[in-house]
Residue frames as a rotation matrix with the C-alpha (Angstrom) as fourth column:
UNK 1
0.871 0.397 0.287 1.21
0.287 -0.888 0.359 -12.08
0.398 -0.230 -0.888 -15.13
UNK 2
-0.108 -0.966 -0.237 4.14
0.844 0.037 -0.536 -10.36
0.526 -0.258 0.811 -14.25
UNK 3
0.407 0.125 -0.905 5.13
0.911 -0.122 0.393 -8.09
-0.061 -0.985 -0.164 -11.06
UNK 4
-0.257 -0.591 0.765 7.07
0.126 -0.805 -0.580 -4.92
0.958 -0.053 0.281 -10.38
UNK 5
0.372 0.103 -0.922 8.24
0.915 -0.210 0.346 -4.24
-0.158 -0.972 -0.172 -6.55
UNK 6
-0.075 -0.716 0.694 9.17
0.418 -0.654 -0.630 -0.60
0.905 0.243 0.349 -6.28
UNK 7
-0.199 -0.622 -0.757 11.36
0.931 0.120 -0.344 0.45
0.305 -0.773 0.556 -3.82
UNK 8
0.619 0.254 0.743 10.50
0.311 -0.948 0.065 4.46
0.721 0.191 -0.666 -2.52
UNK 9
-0.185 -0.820 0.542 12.86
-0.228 -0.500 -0.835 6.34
0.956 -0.279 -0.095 -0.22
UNK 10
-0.469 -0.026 0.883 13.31
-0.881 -0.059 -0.469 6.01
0.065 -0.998 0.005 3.43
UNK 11
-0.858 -0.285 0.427 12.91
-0.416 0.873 -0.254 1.97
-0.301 -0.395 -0.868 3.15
UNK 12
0.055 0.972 0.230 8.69
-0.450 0.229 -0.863 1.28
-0.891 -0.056 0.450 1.95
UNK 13
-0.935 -0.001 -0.354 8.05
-0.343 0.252 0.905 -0.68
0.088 0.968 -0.236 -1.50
UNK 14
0.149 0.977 -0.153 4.90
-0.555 -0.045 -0.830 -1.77
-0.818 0.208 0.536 -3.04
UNK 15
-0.688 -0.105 0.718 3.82
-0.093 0.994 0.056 -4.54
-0.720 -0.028 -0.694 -5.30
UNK 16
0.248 0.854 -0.457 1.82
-0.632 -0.216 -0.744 -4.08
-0.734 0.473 0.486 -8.20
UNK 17
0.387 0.255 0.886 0.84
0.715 0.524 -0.463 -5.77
-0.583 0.812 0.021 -11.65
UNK 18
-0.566 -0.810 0.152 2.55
0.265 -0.004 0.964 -5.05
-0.781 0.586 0.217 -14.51
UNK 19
0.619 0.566 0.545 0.99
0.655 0.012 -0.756 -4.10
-0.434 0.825 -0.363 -18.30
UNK 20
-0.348 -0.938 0.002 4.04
-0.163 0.063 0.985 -4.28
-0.923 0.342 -0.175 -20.66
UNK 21
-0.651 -0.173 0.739 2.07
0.605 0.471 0.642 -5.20
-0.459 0.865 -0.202 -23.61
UNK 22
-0.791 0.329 0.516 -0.47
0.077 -0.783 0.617 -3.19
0.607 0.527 0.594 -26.22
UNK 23
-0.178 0.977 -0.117 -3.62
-0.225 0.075 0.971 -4.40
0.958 0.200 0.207 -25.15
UNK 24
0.056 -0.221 -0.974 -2.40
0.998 0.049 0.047 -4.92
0.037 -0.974 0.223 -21.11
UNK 25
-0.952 -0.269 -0.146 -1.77
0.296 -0.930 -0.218 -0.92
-0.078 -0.251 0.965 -21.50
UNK 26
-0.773 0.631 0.070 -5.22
-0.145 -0.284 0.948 -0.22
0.618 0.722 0.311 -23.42
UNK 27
-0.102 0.788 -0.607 -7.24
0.234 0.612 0.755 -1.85
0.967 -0.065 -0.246 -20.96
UNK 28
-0.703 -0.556 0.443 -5.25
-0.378 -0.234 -0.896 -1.12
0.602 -0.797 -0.046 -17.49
UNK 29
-0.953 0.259 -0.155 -7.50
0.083 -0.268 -0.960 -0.15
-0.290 -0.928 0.234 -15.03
UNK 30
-0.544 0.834 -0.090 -10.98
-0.689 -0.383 0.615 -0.15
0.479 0.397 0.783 -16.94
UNK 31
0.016 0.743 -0.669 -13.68
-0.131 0.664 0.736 -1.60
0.991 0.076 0.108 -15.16
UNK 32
-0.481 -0.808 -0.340 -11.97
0.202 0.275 -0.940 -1.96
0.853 -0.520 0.031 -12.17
UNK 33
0.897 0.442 -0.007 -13.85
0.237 -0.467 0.852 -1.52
0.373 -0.766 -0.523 -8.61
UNK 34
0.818 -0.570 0.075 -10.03
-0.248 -0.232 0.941 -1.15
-0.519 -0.788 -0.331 -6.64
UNK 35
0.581 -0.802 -0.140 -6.56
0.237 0.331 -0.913 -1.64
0.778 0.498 0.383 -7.36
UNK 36
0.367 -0.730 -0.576 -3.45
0.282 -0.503 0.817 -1.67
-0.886 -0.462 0.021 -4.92
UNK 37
0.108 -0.705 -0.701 -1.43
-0.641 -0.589 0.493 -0.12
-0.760 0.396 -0.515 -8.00
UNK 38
0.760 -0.256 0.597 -0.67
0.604 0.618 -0.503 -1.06
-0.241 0.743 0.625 -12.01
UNK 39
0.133 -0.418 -0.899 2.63
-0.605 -0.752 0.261 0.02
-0.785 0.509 -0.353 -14.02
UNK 40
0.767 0.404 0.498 2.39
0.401 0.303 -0.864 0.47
-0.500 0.863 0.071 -17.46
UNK 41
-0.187 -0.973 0.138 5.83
-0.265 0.185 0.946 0.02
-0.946 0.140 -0.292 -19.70
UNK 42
-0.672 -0.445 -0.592 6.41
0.665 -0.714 -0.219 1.56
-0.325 -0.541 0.776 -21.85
UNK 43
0.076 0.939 0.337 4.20
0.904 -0.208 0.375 4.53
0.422 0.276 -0.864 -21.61
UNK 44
-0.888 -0.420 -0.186 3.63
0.460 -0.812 -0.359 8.44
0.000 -0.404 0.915 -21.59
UNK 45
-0.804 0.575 0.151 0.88
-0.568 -0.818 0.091 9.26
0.176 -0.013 0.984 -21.65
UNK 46
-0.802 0.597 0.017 -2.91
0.519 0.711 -0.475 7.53
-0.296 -0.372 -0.880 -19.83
UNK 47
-0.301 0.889 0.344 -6.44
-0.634 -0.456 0.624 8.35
0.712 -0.030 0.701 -20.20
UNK 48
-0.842 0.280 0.462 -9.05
-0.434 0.158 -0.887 7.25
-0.321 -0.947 -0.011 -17.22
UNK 49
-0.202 0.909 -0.365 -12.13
-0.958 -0.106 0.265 6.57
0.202 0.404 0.892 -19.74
UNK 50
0.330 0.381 -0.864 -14.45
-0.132 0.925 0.357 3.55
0.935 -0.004 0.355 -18.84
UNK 51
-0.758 -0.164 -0.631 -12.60
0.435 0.594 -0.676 3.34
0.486 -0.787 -0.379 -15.37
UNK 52
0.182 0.983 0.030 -14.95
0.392 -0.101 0.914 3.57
0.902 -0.155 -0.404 -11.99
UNK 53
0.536 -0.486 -0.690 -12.32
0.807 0.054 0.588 5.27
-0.249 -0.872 0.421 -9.65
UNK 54
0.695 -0.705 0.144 -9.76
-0.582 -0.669 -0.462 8.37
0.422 0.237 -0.875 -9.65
UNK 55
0.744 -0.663 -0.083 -6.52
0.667 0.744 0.031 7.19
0.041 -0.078 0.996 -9.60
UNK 56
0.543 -0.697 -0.468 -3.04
-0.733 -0.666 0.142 9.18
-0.411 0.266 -0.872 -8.72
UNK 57
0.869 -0.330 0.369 -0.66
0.495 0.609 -0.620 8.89
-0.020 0.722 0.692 -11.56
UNK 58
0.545 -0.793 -0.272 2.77
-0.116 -0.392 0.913 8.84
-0.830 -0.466 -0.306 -11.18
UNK 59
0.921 -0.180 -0.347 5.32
-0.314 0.191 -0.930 9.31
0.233 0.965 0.119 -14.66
UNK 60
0.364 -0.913 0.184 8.83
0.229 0.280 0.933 7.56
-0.903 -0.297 0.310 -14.22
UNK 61
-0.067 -0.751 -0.657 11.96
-0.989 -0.036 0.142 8.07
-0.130 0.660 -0.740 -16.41
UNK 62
0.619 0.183 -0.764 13.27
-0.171 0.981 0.097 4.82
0.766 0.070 0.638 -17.24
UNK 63
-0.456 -0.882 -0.116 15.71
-0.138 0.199 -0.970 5.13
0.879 -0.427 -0.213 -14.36
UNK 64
0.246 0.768 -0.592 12.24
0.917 0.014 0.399 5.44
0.315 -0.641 -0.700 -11.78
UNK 65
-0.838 -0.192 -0.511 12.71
0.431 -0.807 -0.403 9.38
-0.335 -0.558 0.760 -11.02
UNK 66
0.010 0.972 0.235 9.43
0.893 0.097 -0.439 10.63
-0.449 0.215 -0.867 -11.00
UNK 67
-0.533 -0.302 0.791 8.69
0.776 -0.547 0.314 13.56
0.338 0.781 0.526 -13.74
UNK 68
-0.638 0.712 0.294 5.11
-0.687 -0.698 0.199 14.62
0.347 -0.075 0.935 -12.91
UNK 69
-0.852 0.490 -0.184 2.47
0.522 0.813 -0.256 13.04
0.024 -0.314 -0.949 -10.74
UNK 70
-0.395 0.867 0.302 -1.64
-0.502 -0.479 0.720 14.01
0.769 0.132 0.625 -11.03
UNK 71
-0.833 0.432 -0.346 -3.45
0.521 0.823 -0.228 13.49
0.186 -0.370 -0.910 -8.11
UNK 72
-0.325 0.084 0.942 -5.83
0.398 0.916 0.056 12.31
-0.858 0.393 -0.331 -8.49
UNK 73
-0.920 0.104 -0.377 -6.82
-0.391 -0.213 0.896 11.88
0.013 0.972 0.237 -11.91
UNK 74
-0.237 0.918 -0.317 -10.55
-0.735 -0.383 -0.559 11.78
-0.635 0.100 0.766 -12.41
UNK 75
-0.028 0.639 0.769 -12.64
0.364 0.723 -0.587 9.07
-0.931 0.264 -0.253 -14.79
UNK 76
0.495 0.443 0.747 -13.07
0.858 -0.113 -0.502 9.76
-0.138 0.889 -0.436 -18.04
UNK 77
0.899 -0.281 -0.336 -10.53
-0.232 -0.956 0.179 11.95
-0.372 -0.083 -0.925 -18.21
UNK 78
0.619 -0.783 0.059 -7.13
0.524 0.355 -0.774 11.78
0.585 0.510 0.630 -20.74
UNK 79
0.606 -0.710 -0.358 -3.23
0.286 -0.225 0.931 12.77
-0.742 -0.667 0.067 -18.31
UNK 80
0.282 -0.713 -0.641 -0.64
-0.799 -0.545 0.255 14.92
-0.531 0.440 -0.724 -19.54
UNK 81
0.915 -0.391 -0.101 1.53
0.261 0.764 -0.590 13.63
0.307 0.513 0.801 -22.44
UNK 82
0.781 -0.595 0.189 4.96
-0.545 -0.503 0.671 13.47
-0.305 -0.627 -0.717 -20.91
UNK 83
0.702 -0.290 -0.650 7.87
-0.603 0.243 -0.760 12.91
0.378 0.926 -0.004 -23.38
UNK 84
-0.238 -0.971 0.020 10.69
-0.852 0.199 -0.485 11.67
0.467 -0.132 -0.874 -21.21
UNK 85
0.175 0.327 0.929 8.28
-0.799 0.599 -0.060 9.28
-0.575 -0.731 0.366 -19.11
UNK 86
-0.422 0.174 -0.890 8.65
-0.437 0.821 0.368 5.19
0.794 0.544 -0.271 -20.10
UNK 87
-0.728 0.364 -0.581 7.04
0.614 0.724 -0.315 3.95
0.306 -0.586 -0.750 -16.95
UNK 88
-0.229 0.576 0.785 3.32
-0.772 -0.599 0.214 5.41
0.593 -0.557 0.581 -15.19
UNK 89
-0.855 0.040 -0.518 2.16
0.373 0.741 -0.558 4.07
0.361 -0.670 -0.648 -12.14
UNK 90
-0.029 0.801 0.598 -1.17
-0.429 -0.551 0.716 4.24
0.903 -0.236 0.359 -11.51
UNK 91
-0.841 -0.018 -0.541 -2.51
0.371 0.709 -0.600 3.85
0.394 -0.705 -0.589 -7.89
UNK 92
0.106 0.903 -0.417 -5.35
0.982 -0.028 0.189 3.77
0.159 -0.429 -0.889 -5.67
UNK 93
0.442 -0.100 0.891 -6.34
-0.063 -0.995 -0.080 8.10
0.895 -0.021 -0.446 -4.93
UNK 94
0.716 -0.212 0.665 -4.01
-0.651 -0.545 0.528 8.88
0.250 -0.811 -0.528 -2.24
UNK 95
0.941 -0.330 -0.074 -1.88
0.331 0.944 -0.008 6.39
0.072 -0.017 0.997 -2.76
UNK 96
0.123 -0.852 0.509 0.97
0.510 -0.385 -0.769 8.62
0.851 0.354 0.388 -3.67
UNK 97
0.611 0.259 0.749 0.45
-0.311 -0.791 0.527 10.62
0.728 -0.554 -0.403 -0.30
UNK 98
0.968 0.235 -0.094 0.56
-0.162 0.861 0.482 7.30
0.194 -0.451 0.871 1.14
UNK 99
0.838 -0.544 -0.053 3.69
0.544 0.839 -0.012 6.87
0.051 -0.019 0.999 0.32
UNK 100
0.626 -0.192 -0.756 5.14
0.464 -0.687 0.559 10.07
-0.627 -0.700 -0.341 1.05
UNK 101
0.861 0.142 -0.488 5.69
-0.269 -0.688 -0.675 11.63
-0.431 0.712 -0.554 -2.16
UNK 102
0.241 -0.855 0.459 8.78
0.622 0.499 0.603 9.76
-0.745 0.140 0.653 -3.31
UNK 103
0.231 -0.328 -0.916 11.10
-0.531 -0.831 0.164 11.35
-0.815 0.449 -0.366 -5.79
UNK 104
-0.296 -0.511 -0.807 12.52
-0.692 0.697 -0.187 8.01
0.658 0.503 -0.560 -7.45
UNK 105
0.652 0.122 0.748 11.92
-0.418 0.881 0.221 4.33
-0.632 -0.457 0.626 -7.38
UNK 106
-0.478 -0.842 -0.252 14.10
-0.846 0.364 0.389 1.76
-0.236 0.399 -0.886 -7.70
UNK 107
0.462 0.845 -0.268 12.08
-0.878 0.392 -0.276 -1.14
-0.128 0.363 0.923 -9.84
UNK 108
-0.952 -0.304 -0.013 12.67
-0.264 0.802 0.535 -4.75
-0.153 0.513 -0.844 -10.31
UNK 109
0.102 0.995 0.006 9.96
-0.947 0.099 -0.306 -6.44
-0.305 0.026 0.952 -12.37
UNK 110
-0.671 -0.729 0.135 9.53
-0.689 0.680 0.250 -9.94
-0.274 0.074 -0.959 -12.60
């Protein structure tokens, strides 16, 4: 299983799981009762179907400058397609608040 710490302005990072591959993207967050946060790599564009939570969703360049964020995004529901994105981060609703609306993360995944 692999990590990803992103860094967010004014000093806070966060820890999530990773889903880098087809069927690690396809699946994400389905089923799920909670999540502190997945990013999915690479990827523009999510859908919510099967999950049991809203979830805010955050699009990254590949440099981590966010494009467009949805909070929250609803169940059973498909998120913008967003051409320039290669990274989404999905967290927990309010998660993005949480973290005081960053413009850009700075990612290392391991």
């Amino acid at each position: 299983m692999k990590y990803a710490t992103l860094y967010c302005e004014g000093g806070s990072s966060l820890k999530v799981r990773t889903a880098h591959t087809f069927l690690k993207r396809l699946f994400g967050l389905m089923g799920k009762r909670k999540t502190d946060g997945l990013l999915l790599y690479p990827c523009s564009q999510v859908h919510t179907y099967f999950m049991r939570m809203p979830i805010d969703v955050i699009y990254l360049d590949k440099r981590g400058k966010v494009l467009l964020a949805l909070e929250p995004l609803y169940p059973n529901k498909t998120g913008k397609y967003v051409k320039d994105s290669f990274y989404v981060l999905e967290l927990p609703m309010g998660g993005y608040k949480a973290l005081n609306y960053p413009s850009a993360f700075r990612l290392e995944i391991k």
